[in-house]
C-alpha positions as CSV (number, residue, x, y, z in Angstrom):
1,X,0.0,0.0,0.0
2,X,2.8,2.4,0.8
3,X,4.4,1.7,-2.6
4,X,1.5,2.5,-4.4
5,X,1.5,5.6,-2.3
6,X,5.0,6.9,-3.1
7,X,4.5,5.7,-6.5
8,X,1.3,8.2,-7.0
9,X,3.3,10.6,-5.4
10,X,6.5,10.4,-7.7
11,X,3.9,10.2,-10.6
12,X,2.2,13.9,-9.6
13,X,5.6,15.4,-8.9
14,X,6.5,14.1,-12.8
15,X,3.7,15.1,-14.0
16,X,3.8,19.0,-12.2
17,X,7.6,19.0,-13.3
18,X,7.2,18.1,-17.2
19,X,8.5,21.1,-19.1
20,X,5.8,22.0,-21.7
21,X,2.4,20.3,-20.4
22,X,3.2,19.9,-16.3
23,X,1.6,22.3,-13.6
24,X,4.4,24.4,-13.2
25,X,5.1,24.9,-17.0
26,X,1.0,26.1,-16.5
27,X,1.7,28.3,-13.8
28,X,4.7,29.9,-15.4
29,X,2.7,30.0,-18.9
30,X,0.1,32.0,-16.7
31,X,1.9,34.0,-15.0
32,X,3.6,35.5,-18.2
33,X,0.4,36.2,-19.5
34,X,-0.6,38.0,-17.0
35,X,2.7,40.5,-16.6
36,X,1.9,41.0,-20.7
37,X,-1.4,41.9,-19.6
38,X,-0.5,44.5,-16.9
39,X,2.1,46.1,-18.9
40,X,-0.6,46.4,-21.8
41,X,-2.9,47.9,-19.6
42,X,-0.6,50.5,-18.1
43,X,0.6,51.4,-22.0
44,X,-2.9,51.9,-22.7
45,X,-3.8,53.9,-19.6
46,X,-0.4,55.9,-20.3
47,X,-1.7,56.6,-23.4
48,X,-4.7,57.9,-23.2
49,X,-3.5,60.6,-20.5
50,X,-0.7,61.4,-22.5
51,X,-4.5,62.2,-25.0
52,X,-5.8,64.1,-22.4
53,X,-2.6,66.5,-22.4
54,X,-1.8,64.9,-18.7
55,X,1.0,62.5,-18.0
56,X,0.2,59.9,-15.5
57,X,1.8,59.4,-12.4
58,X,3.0,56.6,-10.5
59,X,0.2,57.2,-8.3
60,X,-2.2,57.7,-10.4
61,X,-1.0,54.1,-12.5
62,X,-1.4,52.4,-9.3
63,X,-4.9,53.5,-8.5
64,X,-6.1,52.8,-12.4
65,X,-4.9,49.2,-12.3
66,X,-5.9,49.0,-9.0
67,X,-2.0,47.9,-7.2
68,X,-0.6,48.2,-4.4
69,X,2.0,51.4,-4.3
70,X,5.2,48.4,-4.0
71,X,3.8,46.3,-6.9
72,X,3.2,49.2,-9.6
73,X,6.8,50.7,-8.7
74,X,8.2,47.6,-9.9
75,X,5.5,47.7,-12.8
76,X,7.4,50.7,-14.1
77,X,11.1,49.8,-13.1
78,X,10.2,46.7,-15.5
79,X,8.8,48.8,-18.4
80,X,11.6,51.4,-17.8
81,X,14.1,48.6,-18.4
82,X,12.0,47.8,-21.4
83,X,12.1,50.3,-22.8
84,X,8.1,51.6,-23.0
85,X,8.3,54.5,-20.3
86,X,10.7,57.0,-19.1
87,X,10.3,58.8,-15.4
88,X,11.1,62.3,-15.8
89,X,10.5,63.9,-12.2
90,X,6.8,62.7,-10.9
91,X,5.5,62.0,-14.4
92,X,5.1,58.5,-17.0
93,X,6.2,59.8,-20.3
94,X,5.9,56.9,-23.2
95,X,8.7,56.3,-25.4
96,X,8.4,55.5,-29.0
97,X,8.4,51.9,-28.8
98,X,6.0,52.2,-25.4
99,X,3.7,54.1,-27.8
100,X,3.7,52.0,-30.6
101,X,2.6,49.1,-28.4
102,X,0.4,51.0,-26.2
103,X,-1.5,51.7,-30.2
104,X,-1.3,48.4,-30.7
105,X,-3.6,47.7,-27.8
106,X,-6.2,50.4,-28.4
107,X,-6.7,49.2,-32.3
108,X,-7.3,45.5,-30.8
109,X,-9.7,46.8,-27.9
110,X,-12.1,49.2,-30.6
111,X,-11.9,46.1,-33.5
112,X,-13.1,43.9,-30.9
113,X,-15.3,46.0,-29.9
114,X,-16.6,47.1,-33.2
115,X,-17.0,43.3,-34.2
116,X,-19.0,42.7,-31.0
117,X,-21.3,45.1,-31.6
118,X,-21.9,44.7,-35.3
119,X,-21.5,40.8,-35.9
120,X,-21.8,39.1,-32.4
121,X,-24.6,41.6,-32.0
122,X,-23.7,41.7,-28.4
123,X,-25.4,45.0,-26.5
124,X,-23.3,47.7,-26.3
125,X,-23.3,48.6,-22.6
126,X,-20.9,45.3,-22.9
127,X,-18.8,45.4,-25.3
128,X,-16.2,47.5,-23.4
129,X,-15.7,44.7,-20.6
130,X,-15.2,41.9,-23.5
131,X,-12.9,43.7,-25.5
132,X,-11.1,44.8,-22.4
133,X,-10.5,40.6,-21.9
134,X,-9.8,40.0,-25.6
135,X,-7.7,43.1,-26.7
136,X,-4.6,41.0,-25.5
137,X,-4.8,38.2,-27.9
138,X,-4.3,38.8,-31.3
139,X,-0.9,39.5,-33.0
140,X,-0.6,42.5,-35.4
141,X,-1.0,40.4,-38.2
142,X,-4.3,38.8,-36.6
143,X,-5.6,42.2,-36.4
144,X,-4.4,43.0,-40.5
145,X,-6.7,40.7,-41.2
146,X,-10.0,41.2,-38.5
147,X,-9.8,44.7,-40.1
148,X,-9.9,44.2,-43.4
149,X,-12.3,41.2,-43.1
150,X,-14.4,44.0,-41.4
151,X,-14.1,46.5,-44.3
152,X,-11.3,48.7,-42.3
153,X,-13.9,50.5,-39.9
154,X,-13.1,54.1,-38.9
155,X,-14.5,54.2,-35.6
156,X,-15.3,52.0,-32.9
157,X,-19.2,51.9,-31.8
158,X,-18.4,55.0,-29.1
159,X,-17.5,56.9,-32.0
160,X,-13.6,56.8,-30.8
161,X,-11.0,56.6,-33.5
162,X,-9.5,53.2,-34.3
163,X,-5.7,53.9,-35.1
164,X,-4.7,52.3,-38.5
165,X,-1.9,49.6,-39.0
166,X,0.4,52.2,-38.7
167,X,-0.6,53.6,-35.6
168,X,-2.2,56.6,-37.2
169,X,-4.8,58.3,-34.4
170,X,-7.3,61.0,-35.2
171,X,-8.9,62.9,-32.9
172,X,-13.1,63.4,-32.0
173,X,-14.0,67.2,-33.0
174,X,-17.2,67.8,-31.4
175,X,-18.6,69.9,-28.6
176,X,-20.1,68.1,-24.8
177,X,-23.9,67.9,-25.0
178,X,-24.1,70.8,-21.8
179,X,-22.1,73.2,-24.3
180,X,-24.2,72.8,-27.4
181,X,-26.4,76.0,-28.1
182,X,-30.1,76.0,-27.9
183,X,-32.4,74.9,-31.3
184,X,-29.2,73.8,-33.3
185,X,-28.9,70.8,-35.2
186,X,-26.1,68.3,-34.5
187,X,-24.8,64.9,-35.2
188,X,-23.9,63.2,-32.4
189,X,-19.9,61.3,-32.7
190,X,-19.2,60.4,-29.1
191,X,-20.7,58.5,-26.6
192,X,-18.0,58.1,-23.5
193,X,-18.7,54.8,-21.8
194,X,-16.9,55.6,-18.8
195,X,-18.4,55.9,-16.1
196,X,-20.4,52.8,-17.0
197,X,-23.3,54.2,-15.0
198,X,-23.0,57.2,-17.0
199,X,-22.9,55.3,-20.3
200,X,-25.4,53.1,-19.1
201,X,-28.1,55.8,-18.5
202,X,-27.4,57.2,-22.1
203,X,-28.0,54.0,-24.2
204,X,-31.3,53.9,-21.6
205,X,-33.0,56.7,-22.7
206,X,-32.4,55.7,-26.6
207,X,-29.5,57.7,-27.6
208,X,-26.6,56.7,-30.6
209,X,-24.4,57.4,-32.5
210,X,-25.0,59.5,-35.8
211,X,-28.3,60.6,-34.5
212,X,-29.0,64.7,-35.3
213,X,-30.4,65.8,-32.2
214,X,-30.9,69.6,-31.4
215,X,-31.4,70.9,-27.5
216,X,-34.3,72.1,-26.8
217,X,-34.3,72.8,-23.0
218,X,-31.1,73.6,-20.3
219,X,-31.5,73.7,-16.9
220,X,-29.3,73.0,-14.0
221,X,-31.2,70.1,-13.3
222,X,-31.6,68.5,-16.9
223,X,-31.4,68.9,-20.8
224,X,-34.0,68.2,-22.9
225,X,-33.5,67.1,-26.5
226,X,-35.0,65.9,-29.3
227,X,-34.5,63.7,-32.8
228,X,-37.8,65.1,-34.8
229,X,-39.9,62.5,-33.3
230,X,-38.6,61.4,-29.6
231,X,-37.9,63.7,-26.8
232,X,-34.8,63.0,-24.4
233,X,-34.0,63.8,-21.0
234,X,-30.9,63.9,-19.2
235,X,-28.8,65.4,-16.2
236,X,-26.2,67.7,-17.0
237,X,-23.1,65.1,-15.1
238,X,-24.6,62.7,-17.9
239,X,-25.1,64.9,-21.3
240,X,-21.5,65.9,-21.0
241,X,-20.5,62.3,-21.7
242,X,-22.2,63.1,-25.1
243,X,-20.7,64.7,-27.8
244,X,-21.8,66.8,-30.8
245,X,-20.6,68.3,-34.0
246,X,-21.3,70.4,-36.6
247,X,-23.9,68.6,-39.7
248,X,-22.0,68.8,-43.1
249,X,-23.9,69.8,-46.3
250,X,-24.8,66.0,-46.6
251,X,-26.0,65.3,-43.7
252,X,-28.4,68.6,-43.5
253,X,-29.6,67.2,-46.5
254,X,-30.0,64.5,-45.1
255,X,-32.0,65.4,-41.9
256,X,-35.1,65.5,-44.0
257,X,-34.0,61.6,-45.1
258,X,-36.6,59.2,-43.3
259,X,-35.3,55.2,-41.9
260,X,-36.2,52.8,-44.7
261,X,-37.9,51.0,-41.5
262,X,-40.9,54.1,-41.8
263,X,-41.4,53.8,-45.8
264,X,-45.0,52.3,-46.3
265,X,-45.3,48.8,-48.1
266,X,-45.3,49.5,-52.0
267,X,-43.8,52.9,-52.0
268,X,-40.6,53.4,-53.8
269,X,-38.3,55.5,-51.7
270,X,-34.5,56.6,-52.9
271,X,-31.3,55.6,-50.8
272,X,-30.2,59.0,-49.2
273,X,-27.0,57.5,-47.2
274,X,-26.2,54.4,-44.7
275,X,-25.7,55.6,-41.3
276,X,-22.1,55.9,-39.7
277,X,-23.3,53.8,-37.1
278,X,-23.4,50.9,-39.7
279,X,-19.4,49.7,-40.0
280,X,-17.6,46.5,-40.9
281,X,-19.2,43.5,-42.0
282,X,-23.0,44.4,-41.9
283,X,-22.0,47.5,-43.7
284,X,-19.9,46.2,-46.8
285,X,-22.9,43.3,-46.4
286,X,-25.1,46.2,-47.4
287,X,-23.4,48.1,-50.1
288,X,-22.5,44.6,-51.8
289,X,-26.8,44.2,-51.6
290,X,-27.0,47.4,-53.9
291,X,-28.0,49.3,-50.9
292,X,-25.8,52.4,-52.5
293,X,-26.9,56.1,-52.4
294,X,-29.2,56.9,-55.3
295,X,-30.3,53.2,-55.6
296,X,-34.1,52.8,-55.5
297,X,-35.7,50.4,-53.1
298,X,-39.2,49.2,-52.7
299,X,-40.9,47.5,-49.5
300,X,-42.2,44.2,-51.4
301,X,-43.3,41.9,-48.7
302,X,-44.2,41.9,-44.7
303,X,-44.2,38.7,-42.6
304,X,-47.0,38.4,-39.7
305,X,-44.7,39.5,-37.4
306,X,-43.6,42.4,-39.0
307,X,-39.8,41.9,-39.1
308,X,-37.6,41.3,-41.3
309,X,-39.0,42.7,-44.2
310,X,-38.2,41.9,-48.0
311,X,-37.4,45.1,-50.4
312,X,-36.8,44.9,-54.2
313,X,-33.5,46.8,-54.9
314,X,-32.0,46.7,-58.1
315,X,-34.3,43.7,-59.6
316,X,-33.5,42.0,-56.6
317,X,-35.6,40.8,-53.3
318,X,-34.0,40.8,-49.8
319,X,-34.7,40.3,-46.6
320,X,-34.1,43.0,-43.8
321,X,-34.6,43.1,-40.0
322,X,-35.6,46.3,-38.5
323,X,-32.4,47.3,-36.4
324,X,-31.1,47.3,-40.2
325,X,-33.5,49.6,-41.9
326,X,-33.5,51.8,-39.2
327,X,-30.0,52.6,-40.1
328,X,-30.7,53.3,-44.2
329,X,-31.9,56.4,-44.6
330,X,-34.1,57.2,-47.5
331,X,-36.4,59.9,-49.5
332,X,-39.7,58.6,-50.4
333,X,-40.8,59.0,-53.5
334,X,-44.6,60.9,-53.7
335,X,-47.2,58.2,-54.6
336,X,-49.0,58.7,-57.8
């Protein structure tokens, strides 16, 4: 009995000591991946106060990833040696390379979270957290080819930027909610979804990206807004997560445009424009359909239920749901 004892035991101290499938080899596999993790996360972090026109601190580091003072010191002694950071007094100043990677990072989070949102269909209050857990994954080369498979979207489905291959980062040019004037038109290009509450309250009351909104009320206790058809309210700490610019020629054009959704059964209606909240996938999916500007399109056929609905475009019946029509904007053509 005691043989077959010590010869278990020999066999689970083999089996934690093989190099490449053992326990330990696990654990150090593990560990690794996490240290990768926490430097990416302090590049991106970095990075996006370096944005701001702050540079973080180690301070501040250790309260955004949520360390102990001891453990984010050695954090940044380890990305110093690295190469990615520089201390220059109390400040975190990226290098080049620290940069570069830190870019890296932010394209994988806002492809991943562009492709949850528009093929996994996952709701958008949380795609953030899931990207946050898959941004780490991919290779540069993995995301080449996510982004082109996804028809090189230009912004994520917060409206932020997503840097090209070359680390290329534009900026959002818009104007907070709270500072938009009274009775103007505007297109809204930024949702911030942090605070999550915050972010949480917008997609509540119905608001997205690419809407024209104007404001027709401002109080220190709310705003009040409206689309043409629906009225929103919100408190001033949550309309300056929302941000607004300027409509171009097109689009004013456009804000007489109606969803395809709204045409009536039978009544021919031309494509105005796709909405800038349609990207990757479901968008090229769309344009290869014939669903172009210009390109007539005709409500053929309603199920019971109402949804999808099949439209003739181009000599050619297809089915759409609703959440899709919504987002093809069109001018009916007067009935005869």
């Amino acid at each position: 009995m005691n043989g077959w004892v010590v010869l278990i035991l020999l066999c689970g101290i083999v089996w934690m000591a093989l190099p490449r499938i053992g326990l330990l080899a696990f654990y150090r596999t593990w560990r690794a991946t996490r240290e990768r993790e926490l430097v990416e996360d302090a590049l991106k972090y970095l990075l996006n106060r370096e944005h701001q026109g702050r540079h973080a601190t180690p301070e501040s580091l250790s309260g955004a990833l949520a360390l102990p003072r001891a453990r984010s010191m050695r954090l940044i002694e380890k990305m110093e040696a690295q190469g990615l950071l520089e201390t220059r007094g109390a400040e975190l100043h990226l290098t080049p390379e620290g940069e570069r990677w830190a870019l890296h990072v932010v394209r994988a989070h806002r492809l991943w979270e562009r492709y949850l949102a528009d093929e996994a269909r996952m709701p958008l209050a949380r795609v953030h957290d899931e990207a946050q857990r898959r941004e780490h994954t991919l290779t540069a080369a993995q995301l080449d080819e996510l982004e082109a498979a996804m028809g090189y979207p230009r912004r994520d489905p917060h409206g932020d930027p997503i840097p090209n291959r070359e680390g290329s980062l534009s900026d959002v040019a818009g104007i907070p909610l709270t500072a938009w004037p009274l009775d103007t038109p505007g297109r809204i290009v930024h949702l911030e979804d942090e605070p999550a509450i915050a972010y949480a309250q917008i997609l509540a009351v119905g608001l997205r990206l690419g809407q024209v909104v104007r404001v027709l009320e401002r109080t220190p206790e709310r705003l009040v807004l409206s689309d043409g058809e629906h009225e929103y309210r919100l408190a001033p700490a949550v309309a300056v997560n929302v941000t607004l610019a300027p409509l171009t020629e097109e689009e004013a054009a456009r804000n007489h445009a109606i969803p395809l959704s709204d045409v009536p059964l039978h009544q021919s209606a031309e494509i105005v424009a796709l909405d800038d909240a349609l990207q990757g996938f479901t968008r090229r999916r769309l344009l290869d359909l014939g669903l172009t500007p210009g390109a007539v399109v005709y409500p053929e056929l309603q199920n019971v239920f109402a949804d999808p609905r099949a439209y003739r475009v181009r000599g050619t019946l297809i089915a759409l749901r609703r959440d899709q029509a919504d987002r093809i904007w069109v001018r009916p053509h007067r009935s005869n």
